[in-house]
ChimeraX commands (.cxc) that place a marker at each C-alpha (Angstrom):
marker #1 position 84.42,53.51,102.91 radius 0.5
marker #1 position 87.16,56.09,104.25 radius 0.5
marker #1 position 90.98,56.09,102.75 radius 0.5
marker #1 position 93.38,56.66,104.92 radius 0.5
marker #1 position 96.24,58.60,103.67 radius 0.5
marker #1 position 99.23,58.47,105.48 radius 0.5
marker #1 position 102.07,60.79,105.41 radius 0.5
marker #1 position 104.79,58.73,105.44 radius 0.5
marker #1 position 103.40,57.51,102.12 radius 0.5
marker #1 position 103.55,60.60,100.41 radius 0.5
marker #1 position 106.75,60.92,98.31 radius 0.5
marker #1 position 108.09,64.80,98.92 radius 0.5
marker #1 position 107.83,65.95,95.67 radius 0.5
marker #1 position 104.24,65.02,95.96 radius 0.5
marker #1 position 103.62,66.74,98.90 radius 0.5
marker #1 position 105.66,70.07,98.17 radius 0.5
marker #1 position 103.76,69.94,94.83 radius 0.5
marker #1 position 100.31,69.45,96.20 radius 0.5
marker #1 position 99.69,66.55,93.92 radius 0.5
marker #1 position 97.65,64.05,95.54 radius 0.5
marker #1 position 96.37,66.37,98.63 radius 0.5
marker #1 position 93.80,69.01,96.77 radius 0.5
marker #1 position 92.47,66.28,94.65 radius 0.5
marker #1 position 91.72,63.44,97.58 radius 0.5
marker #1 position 90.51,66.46,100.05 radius 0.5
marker #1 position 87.75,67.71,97.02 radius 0.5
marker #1 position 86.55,64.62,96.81 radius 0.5
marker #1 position 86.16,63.92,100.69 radius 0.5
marker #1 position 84.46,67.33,100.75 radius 0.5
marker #1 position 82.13,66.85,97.39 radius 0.5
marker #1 position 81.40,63.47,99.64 radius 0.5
marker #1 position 82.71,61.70,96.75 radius 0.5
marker #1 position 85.41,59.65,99.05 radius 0.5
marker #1 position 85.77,59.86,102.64 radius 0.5
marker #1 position 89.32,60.76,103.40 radius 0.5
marker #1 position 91.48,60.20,106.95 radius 0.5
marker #1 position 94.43,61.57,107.30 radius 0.5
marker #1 position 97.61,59.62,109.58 radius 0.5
marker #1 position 100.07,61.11,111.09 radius 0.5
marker #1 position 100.37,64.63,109.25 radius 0.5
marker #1 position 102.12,67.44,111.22 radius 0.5
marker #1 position 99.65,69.10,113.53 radius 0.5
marker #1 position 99.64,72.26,111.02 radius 0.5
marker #1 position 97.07,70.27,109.02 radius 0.5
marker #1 position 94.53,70.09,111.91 radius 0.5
marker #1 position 92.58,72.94,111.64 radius 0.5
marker #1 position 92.13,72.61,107.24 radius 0.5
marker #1 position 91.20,69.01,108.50 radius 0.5
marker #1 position 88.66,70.53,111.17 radius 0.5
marker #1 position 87.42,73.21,108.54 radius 0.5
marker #1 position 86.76,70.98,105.75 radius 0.5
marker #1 position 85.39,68.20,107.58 radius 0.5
marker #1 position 88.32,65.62,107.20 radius 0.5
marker #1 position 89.47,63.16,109.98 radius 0.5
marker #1 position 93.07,63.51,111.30 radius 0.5
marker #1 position 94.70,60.51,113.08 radius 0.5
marker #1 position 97.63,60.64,115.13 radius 0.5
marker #1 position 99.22,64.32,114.22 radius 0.5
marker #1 position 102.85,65.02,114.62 radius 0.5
marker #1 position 104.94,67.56,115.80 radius 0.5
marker #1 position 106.49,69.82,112.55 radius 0.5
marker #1 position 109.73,68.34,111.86 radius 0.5
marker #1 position 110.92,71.82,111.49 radius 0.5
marker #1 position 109.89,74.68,114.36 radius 0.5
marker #1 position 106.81,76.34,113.20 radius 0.5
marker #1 position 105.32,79.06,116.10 radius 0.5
marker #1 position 102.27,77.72,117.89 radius 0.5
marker #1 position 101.88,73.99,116.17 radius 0.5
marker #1 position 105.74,73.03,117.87 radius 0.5
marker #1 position 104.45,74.79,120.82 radius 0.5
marker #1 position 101.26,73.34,121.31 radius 0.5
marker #1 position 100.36,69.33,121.57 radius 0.5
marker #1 position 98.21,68.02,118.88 radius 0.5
marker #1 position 95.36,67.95,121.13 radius 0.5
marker #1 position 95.61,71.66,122.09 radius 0.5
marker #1 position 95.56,72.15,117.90 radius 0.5
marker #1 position 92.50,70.34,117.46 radius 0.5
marker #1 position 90.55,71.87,120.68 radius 0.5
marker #1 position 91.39,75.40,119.39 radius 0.5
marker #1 position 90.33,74.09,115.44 radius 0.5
marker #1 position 87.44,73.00,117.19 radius 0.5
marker #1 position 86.51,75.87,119.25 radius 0.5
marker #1 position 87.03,77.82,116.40 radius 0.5
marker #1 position 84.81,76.07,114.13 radius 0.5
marker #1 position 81.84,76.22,116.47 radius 0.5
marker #1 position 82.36,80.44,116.63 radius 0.5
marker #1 position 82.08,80.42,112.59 radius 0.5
marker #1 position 86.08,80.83,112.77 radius 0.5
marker #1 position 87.42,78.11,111.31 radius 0.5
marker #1 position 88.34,78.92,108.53 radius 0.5
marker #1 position 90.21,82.05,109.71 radius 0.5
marker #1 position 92.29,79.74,111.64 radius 0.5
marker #1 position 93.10,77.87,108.17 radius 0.5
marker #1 position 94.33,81.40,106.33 radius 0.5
marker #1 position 96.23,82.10,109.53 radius 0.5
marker #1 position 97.43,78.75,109.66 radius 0.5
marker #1 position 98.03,78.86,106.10 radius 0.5
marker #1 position 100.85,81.88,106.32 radius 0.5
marker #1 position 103.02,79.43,108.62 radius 0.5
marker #1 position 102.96,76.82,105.68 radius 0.5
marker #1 position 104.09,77.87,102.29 radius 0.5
marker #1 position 102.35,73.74,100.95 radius 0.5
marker #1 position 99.58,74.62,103.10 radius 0.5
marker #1 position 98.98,78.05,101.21 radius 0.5
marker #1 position 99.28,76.50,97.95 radius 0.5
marker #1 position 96.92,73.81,98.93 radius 0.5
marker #1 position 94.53,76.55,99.76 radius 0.5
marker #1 position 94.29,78.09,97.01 radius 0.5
marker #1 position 94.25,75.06,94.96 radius 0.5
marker #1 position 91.06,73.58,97.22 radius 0.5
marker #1 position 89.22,76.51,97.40 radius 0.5
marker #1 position 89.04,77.35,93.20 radius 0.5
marker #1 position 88.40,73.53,92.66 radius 0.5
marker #1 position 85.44,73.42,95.17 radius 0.5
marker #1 position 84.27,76.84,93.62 radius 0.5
marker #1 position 84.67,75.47,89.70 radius 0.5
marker #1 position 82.70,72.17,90.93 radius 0.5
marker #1 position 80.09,74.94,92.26 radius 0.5
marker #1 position 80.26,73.93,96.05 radius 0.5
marker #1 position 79.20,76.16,98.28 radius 0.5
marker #1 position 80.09,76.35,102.05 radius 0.5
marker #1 position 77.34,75.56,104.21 radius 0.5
marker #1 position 76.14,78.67,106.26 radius 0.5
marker #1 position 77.61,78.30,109.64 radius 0.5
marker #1 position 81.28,78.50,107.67 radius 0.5
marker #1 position 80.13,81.16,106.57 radius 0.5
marker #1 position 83.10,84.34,107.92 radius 0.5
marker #1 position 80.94,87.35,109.57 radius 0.5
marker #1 position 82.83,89.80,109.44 radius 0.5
marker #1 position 84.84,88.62,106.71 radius 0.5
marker #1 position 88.45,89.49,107.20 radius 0.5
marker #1 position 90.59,90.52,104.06 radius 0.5
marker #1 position 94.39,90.17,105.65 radius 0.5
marker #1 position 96.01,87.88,103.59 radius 0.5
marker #1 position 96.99,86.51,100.64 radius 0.5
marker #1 position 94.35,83.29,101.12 radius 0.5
marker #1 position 91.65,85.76,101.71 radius 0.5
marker #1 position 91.62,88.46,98.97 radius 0.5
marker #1 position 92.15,85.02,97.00 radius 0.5
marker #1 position 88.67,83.62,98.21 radius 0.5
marker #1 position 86.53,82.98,94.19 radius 0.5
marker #1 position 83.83,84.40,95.94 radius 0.5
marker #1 position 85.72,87.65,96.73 radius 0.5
marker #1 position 87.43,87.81,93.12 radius 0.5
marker #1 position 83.89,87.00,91.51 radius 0.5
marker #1 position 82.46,89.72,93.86 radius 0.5
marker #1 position 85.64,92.33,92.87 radius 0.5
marker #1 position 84.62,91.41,88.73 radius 0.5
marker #1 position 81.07,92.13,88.85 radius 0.5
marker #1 position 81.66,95.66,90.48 radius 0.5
marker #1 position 84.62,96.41,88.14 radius 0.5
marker #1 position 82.33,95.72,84.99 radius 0.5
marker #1 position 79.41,97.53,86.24 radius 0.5
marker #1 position 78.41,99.90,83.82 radius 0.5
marker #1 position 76.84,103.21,85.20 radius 0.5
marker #1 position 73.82,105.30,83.55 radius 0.5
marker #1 position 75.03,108.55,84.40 radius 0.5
marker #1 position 78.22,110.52,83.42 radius 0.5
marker #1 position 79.55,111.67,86.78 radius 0.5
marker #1 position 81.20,109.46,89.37 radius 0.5
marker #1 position 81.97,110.31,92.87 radius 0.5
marker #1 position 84.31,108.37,94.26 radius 0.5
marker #1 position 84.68,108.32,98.03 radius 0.5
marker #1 position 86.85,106.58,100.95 radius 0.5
marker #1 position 85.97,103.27,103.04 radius 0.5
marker #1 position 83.80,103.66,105.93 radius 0.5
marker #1 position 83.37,101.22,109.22 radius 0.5
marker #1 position 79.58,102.30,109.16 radius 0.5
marker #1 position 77.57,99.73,106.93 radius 0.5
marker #1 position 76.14,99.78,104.38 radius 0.5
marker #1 position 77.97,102.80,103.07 radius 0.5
marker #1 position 75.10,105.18,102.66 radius 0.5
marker #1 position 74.99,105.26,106.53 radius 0.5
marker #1 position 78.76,107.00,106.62 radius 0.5
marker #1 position 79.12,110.06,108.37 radius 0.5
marker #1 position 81.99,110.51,106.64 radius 0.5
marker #1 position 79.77,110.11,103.29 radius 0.5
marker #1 position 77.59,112.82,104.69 radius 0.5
marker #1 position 80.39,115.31,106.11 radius 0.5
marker #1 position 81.72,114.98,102.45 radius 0.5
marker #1 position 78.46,115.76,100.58 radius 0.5
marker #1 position 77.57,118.61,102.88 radius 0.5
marker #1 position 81.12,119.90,102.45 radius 0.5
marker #1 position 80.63,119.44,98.52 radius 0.5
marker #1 position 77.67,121.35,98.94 radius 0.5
marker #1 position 79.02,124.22,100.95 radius 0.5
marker #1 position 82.04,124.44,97.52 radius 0.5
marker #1 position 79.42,124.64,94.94 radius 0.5
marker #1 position 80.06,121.22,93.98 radius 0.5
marker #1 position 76.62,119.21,95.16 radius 0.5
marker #1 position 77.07,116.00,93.23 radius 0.5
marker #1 position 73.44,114.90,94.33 radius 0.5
marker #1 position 72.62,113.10,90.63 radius 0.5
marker #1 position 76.45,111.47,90.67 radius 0.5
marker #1 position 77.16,107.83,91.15 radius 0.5
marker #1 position 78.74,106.81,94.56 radius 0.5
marker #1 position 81.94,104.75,94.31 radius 0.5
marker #1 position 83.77,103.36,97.24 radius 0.5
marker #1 position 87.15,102.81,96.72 radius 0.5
marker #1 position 88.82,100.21,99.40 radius 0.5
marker #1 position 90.99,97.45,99.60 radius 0.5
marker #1 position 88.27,94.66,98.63 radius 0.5
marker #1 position 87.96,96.88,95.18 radius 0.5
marker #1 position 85.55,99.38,93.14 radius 0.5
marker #1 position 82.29,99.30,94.99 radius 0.5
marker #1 position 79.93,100.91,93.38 radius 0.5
marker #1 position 76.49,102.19,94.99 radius 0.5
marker #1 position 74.46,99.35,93.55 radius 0.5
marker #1 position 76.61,96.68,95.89 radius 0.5
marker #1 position 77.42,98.51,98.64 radius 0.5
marker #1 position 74.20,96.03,100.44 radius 0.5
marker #1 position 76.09,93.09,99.52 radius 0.5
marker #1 position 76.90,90.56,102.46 radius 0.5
marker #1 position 80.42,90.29,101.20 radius 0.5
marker #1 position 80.22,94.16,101.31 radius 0.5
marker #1 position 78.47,94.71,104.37 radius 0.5
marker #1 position 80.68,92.67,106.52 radius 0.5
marker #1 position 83.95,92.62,105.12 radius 0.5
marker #1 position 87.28,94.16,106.89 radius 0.5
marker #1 position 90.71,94.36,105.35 radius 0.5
marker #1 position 93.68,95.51,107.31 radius 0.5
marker #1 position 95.99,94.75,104.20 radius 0.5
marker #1 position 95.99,96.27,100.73 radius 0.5
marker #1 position 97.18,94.87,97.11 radius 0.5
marker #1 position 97.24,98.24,95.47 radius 0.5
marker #1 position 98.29,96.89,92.10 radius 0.5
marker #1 position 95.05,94.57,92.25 radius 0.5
marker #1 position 93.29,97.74,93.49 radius 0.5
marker #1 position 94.54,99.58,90.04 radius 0.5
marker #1 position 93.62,96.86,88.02 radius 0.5
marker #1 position 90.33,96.79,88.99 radius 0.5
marker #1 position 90.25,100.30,88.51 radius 0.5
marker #1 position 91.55,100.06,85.41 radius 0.5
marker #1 position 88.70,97.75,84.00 radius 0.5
marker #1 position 85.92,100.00,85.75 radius 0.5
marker #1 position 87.23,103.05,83.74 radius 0.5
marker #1 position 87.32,100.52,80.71 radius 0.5
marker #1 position 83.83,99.65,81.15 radius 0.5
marker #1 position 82.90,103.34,82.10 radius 0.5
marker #1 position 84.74,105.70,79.67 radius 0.5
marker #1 position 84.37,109.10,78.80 radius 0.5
marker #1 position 83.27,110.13,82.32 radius 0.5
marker #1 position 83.46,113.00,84.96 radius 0.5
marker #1 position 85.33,112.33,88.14 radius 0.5
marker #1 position 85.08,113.91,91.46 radius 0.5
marker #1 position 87.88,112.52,93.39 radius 0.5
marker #1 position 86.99,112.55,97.76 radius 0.5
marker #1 position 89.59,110.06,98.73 radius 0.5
marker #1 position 91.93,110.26,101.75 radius 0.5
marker #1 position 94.44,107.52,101.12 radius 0.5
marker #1 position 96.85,108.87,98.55 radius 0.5
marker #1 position 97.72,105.77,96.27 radius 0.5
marker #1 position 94.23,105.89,95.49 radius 0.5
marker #1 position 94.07,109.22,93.63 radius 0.5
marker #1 position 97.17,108.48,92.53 radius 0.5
marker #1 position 95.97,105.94,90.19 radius 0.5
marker #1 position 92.61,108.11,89.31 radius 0.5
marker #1 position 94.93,110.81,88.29 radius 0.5
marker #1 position 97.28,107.93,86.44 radius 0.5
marker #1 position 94.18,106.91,84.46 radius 0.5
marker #1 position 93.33,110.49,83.47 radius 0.5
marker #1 position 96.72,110.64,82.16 radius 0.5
marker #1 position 95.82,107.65,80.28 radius 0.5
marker #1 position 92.53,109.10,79.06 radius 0.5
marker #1 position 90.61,106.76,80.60 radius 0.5
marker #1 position 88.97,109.18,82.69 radius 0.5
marker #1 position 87.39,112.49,81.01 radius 0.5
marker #1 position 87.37,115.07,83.94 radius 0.5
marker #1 position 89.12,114.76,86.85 radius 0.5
marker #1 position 88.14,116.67,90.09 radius 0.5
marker #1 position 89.24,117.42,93.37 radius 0.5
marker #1 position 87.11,120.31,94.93 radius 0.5
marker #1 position 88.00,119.44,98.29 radius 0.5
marker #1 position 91.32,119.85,100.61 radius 0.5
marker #1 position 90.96,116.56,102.05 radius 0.5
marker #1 position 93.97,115.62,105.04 radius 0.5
marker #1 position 95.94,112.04,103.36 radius 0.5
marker #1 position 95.74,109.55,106.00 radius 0.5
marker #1 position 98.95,110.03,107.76 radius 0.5
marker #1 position 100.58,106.22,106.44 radius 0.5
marker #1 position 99.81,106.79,103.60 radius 0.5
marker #1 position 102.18,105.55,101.26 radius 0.5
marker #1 position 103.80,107.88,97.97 radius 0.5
marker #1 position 103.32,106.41,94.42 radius 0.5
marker #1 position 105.62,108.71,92.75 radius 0.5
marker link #1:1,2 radius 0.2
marker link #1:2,3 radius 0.2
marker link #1:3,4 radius 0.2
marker link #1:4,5 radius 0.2
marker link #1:5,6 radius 0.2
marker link #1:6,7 radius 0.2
marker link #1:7,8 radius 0.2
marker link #1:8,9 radius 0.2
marker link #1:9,10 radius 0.2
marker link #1:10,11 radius 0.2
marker link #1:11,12 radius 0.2
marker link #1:12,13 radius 0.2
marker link #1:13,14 radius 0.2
marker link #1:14,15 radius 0.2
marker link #1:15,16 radius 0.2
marker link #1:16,17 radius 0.2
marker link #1:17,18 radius 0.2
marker link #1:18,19 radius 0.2
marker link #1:19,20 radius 0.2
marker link #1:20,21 radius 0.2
marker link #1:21,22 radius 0.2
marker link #1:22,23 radius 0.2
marker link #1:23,24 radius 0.2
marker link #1:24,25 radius 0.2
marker link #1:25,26 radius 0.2
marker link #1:26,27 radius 0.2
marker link #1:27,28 radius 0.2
marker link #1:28,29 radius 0.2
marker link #1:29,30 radius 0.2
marker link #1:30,31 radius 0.2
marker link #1:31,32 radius 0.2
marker link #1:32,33 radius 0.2
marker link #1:33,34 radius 0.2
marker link #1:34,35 radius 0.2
marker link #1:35,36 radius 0.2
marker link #1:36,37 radius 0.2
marker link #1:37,38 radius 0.2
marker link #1:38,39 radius 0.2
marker link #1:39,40 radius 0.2
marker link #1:40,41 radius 0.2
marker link #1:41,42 radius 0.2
marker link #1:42,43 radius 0.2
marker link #1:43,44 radius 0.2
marker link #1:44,45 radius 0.2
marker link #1:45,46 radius 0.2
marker link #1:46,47 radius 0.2
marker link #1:47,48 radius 0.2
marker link #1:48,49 radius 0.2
marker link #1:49,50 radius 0.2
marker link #1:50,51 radius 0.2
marker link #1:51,52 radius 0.2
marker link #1:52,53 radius 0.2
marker link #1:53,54 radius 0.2
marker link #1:54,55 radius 0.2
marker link #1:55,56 radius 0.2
marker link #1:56,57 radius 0.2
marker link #1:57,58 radius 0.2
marker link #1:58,59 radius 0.2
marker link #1:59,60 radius 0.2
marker link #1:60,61 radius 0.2
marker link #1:61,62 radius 0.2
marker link #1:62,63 radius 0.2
marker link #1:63,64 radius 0.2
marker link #1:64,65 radius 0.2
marker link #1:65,66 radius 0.2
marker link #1:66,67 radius 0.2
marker link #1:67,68 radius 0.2
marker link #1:68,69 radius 0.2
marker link #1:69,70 radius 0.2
marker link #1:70,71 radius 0.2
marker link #1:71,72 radius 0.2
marker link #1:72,73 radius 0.2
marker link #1:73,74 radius 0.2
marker link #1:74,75 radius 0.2
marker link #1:75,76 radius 0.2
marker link #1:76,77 radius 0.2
marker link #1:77,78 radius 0.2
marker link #1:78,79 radius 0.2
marker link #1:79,80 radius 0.2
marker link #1:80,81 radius 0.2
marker link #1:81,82 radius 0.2
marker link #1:82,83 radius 0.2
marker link #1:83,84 radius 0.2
marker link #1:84,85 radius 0.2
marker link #1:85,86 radius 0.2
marker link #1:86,87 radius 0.2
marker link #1:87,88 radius 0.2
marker link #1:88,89 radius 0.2
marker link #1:89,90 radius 0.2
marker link #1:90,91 radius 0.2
marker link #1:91,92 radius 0.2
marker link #1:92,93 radius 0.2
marker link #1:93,94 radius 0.2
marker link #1:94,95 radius 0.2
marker link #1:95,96 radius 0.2
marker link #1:96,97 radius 0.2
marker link #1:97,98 radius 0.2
marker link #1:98,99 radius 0.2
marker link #1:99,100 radius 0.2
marker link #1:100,101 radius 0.2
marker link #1:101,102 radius 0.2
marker link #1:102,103 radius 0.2
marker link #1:103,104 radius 0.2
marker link #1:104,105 radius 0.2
marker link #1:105,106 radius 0.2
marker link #1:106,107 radius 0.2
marker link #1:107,108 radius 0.2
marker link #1:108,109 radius 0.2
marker link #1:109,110 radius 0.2
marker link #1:110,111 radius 0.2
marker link #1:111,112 radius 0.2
marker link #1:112,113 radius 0.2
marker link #1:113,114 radius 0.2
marker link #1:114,115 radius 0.2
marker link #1:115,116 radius 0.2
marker link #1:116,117 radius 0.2
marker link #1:117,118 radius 0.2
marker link #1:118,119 radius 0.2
marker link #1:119,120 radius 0.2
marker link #1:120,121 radius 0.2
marker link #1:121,122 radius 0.2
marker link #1:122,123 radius 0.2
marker link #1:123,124 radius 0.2
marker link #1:124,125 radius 0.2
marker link #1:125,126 radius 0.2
marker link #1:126,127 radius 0.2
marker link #1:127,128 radius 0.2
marker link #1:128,129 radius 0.2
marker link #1:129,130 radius 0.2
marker link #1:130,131 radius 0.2
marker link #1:131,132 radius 0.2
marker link #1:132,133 radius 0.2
marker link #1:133,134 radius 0.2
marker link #1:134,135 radius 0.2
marker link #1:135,136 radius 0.2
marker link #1:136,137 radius 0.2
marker link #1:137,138 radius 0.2
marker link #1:138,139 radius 0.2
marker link #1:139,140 radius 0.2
marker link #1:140,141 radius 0.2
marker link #1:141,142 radius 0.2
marker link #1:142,143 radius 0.2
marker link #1:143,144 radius 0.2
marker link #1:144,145 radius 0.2
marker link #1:145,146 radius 0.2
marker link #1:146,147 radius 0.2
marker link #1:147,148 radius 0.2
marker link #1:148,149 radius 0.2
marker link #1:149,150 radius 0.2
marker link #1:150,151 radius 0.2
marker link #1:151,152 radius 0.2
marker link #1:152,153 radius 0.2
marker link #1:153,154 radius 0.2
marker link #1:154,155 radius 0.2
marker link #1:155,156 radius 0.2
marker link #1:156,157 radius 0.2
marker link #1:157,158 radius 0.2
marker link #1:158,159 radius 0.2
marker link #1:159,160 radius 0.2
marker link #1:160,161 radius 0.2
marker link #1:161,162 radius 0.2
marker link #1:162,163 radius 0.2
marker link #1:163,164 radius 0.2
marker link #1:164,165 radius 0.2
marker link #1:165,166 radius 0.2
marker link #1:166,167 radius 0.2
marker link #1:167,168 radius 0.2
marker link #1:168,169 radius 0.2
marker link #1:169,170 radius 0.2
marker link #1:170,171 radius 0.2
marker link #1:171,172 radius 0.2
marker link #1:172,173 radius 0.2
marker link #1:173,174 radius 0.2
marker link #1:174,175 radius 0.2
marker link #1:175,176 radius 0.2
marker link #1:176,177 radius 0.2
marker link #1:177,178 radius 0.2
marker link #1:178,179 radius 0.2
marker link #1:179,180 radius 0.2
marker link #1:180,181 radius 0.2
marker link #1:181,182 radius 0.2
marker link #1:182,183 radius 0.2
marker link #1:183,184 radius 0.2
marker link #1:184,185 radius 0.2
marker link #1:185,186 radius 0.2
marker link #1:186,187 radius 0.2
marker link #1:187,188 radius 0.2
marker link #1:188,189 radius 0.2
marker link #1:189,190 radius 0.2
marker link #1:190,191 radius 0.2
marker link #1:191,192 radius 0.2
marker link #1:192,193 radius 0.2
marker link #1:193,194 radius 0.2
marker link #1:194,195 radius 0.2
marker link #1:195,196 radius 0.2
marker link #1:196,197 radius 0.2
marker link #1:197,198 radius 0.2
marker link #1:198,199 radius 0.2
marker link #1:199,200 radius 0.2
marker link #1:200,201 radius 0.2
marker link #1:201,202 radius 0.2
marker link #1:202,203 radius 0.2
marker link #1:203,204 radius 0.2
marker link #1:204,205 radius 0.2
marker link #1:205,206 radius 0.2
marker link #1:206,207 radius 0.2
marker link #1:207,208 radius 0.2
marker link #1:208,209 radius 0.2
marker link #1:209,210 radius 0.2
marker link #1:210,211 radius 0.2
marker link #1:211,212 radius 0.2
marker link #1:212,213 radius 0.2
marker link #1:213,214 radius 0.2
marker link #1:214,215 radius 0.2
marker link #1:215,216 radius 0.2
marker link #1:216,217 radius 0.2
marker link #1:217,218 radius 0.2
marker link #1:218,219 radius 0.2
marker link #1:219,220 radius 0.2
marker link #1:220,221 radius 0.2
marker link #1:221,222 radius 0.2
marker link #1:222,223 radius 0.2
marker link #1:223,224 radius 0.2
marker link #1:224,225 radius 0.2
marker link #1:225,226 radius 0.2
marker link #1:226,227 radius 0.2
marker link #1:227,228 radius 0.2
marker link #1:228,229 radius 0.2
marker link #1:229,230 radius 0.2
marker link #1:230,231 radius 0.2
marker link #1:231,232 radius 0.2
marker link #1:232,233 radius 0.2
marker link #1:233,234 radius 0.2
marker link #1:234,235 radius 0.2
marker link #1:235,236 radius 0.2
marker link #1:236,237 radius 0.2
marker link #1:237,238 radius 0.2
marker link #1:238,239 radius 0.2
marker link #1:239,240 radius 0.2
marker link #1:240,241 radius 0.2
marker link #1:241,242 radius 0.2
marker link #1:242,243 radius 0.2
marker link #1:243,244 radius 0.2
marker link #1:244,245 radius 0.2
marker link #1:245,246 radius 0.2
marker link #1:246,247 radius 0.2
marker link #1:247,248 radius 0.2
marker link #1:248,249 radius 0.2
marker link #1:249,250 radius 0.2
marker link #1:250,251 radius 0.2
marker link #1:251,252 radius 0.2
marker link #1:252,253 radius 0.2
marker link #1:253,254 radius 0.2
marker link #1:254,255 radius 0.2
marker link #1:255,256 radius 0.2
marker link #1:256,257 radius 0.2
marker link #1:257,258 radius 0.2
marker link #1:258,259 radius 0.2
marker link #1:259,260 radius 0.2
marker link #1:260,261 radius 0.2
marker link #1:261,262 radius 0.2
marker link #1:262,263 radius 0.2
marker link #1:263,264 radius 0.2
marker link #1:264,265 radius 0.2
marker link #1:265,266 radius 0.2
marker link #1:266,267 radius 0.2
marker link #1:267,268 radius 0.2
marker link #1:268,269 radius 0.2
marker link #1:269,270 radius 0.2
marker link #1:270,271 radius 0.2
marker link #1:271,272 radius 0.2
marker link #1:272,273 radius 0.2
marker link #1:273,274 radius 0.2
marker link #1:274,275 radius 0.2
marker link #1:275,276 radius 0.2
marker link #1:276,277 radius 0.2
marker link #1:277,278 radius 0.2
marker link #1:278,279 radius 0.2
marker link #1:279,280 radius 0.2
marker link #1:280,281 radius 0.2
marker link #1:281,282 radius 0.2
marker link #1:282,283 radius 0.2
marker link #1:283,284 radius 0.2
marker link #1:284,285 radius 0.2
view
């Protein structure tokens, strides 16, 4: 039998702390206990539409938030639902999500509970490409679980060659990859036995995952470079003692490979090539 939920019955503390809302929404989505929610503001449509919860009578956001005080509640939940049948959804919920700072939170909180029950979103959810623009999204468990299996891959070989984001996928495809090793070549410096890292705003992709689907369709137009360190960090941790051949264009980047030579975590660090910084790039120092 469904539980309705209404929001007048919420006391605000509850609410702002995201209390009761995670927990009843896991359930509803674990099919544990169908859940209805009455008369949220309209900002709660399209995490309704997403995860499969019903919404009754929506209201206007007591305070003005841009497109859900704009729109009527039935323009909300055509748009959730248009987006949900282009495999959108739930990039309307992690846009929606940085309007709502209880939204965000609730998130976060839904999406690590549904992960440590081990639910897994059914395929037409599934986001192709995968944008990484916010906060909600570089939070995903399935992108941090992706970013800590690359970070503690352990290589065979002594030499790393560590080389800029592409558009082309999978990597190996780059022309950029290819203008590099010719150019490598043409130094003296053919790395042709090395071990191909990509270094990008999802992480430390190394060669062996560069085929992932998380990989392969992924597209980030924001960057956390002190995750992006870290993760560094623990790759160099679980790959000491090794030679570096730095091919990077964004500057932060070898930045922190030259940081971690300093810090001996990296034996030999190279940069054969004069390689033009992308031109927003942004000074560590």
């Amino acid at each position: 039998m469904t539980q309705d939920l209404s929001f007048e019955s919420l006391r605000s503390d509850w609410y702002a702390g995201n209390t009761v809302l995670p927990r009843r929404f896991v359930k509803a989505i674990l099919g544990v206990q169908p859940l209805r929610l009455v008369g949220f503001p309209a900002q709660w449509i399209p995490a309704c539409v997403h995860f499969g919860v019903q919404c009754v009578l929506p209201l206007t956001p007591k305070s003005y938030l841009p497109l859900f005080s704009d729109l009527s509640s039935e323009a909300v939940a055509e748009l959730a639902q248009t987006a949900k049948r282009q495999g959108s959804s739930r990039q309307l919920l992690e846009a929606t999500a940085a309007l709502d700072p209880v939204l965000a939170d609730f998130l976060y909180i839904v999406d690590h509970k549904l992960a440590a029950a081990g639910y897994r979103q059914a395929e037409a959810e599934a986001i192709n490409p995968n944008p990484l623009n916010t906060w909600h999204s570089f939070g995903r468990p399935e992108i941090v679980t992706l970013q800590e299996r690359m970070c503690r891959w352990v290589a065979s070989n002594d030499t790393f060659l560590m080389l800029p984001c592409s558009r082309r996928r999978p990597y190996g495809e780059s022309r950029t990859h290819k203008r590099l090793a010719a150019d490598l070549a043409a130094v003296g410096q053919a790395k042709a036995n090395a071990t191909r890292v990509v270094v990008t705003a999802l992480g430390v992709v190394p060669e062996p995952f560069w085929n992932e689907p998380l990989v392969m369709g992924y597209d980030a137009g924001a960057v956390d470079l002190w995750r992006v360190f870290q993760l560094l960090r623990q790759f160099f941790a679980a790959n000491p003692g090794r030679v570096v051949v730095d091919c990077l264009s964004f500057k932060p980047y070898s930045q922190m490979l030259a940081t971690l030579y300093s810090l001996n975590h990296i034996d030999s660090l190279l940069r054969p090539l004069k390689i033009r910084w992308r031109s927003f790039c942004v000074d560590l120092k």
